[in-house]
C-alpha positions in Angstrom: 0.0 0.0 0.0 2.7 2.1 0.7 4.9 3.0 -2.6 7.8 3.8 -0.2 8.1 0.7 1.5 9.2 -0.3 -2.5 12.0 2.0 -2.4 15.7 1.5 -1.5 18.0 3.8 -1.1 21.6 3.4 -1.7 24.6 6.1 -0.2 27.7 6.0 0.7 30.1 3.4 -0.4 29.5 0.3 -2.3 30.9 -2.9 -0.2 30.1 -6.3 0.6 27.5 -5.0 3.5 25.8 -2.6 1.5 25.2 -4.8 -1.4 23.8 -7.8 0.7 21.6 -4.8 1.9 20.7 -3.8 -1.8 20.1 -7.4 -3.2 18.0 -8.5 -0.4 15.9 -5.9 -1.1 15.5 -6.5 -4.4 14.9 -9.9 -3.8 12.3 -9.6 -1.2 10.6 -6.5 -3.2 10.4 -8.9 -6.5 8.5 -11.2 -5.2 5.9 -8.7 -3.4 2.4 -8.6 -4.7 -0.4 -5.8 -4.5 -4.0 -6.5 -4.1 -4.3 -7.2 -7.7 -1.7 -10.0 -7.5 0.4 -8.1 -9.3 4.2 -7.2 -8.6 4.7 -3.0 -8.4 7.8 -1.2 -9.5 10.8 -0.9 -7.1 12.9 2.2 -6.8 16.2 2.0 -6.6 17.6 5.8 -5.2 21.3 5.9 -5.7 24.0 8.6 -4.5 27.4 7.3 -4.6 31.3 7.5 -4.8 31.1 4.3 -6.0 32.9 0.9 -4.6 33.7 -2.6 -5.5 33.5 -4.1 -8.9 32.4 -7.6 -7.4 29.4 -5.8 -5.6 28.5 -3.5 -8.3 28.6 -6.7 -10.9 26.6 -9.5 -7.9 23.7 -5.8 -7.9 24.1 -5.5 -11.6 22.8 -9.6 -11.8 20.2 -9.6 -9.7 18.7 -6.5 -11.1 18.7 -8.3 -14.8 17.5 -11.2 -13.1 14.3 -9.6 -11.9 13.9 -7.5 -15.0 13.7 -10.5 -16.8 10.8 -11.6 -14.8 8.5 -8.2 -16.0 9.4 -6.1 -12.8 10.3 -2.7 -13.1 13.2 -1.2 -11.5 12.8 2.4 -11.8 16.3 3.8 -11.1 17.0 7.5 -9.8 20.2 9.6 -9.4 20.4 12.2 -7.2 23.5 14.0 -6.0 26.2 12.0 -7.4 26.6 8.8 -8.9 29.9 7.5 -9.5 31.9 4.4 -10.7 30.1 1.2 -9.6 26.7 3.6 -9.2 26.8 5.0 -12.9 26.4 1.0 -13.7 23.4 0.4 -11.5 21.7 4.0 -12.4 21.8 2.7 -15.9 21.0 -0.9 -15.1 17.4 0.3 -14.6 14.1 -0.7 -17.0 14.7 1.5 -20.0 12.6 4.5 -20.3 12.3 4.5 -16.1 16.2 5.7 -15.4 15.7 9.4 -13.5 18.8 12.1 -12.7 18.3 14.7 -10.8 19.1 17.5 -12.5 22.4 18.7 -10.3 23.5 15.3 -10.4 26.9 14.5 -11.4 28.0 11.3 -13.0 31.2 9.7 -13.1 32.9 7.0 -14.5 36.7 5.7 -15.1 38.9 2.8 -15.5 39.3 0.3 -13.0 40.9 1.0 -9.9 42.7 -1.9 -7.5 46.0 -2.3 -6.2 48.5 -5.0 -5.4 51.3 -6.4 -3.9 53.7 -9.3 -4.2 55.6 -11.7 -6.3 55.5 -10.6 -9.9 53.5 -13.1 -11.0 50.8 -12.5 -8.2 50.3 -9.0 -9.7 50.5 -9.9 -13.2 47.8 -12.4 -12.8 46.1 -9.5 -11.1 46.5 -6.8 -13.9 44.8 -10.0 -16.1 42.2 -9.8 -13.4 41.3 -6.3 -13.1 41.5 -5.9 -17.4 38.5 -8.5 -17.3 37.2 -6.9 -14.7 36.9 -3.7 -17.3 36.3 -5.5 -20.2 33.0 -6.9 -18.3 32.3 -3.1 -17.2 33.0 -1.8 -21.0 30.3 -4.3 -22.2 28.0 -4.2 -19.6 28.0 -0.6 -20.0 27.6 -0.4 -23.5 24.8 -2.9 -23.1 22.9 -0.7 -21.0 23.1 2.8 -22.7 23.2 3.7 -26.5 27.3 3.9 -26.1 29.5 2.2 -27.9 32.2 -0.2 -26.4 34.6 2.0 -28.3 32.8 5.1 -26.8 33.5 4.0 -23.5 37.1 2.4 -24.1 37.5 6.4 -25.7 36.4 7.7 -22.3 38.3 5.8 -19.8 41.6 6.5 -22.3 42.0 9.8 -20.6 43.0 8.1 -18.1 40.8 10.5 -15.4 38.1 10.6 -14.1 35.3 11.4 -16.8 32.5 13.7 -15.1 29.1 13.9 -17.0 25.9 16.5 -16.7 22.6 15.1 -16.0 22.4 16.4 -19.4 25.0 14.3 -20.4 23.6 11.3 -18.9 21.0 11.4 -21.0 22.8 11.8 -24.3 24.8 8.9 -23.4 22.0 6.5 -22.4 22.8 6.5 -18.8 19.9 8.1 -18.1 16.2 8.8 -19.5 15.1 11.9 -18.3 16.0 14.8 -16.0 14.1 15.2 -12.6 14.5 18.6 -10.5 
């Protein structure tokens, strides 16, 4: 009855915590019916830095898992959504993806670090260029960019900061709120 209870609202960083958080609620939510036996549309708030790649990715499945079963995850960015959270924001149902208007999007290569044996972190730099390859195409997948688009993007080898505006040009988002 109450349209807020099918809201979650994700801030601050992106970790293991958080995301059990943010997939349990999707879970549970999905499976929710109304009095017309029918499953309502979940709101997924996001303001971000951003986090892990393994969280955003295990939020990421989930989400396409339940899209594929007719719900509708209606996803809005307010404040700042950043790295793993630029994902997720566009992860939404098409045509349902909300920025606020003074939002700011980020997005940018891979980040890790490592230590050790030279083997250990060369098996790791082949870890964390799958790691981008898999954000490249899930990316692409997801807004009207192209892999090469993207791939342009992260070259600069900066962060890449984006307009609500922006957003929308790129696909991230589908239409300005605010």
């Amino acid at each position: 009855e109450n349209p807020e209870a099918r809201s979650i609202y994700f801030s601050g960083d992106l970790n293991e915590e958080r995301a059990a958080e943010i997939i349990t609620a999707l879970l549970v939510l999905s499976k929710q019916k109304n009095k017309d036996d029918e499953i309502d549309p979940i709101k997924l708030y996001i303001s971000t830095y951003g986090g892990a790649a393994d969280e955003m990715f295990a939020i990421y499945d989930v989400m396409n898992h339940i899209k594929k079963q007719g719900v509708i995850i209606e996803t809005i960015g307010l404040g700042k959504v950043m790295s793993a959270g630029t994902l997720l924001l566009a992860a939404g149902t098409k045509g349902k993806r909300k920025i606020g208007r003074h939002c700011r999007i980020m997005i940018h290569a891979v980040v890790a670090g490592s230590a050790g044996e030279l083997h250990d972190i060369e098996n790791e730099v082949k870890s964390i260029k799958h790691i981008q390859e898999l954000y490249i195409n899930a990316l692409s997948r997801e807004t009207s960019m192209t892999k090469r688009t993207i791939q342009k993007l992260l070259d600069r080898k900066v962060n890449v900061y984006l307009s609500a505006e922006e957003a929308v040009e790129y696909g991230i988002a589908d239409e300005i709120i605010g």
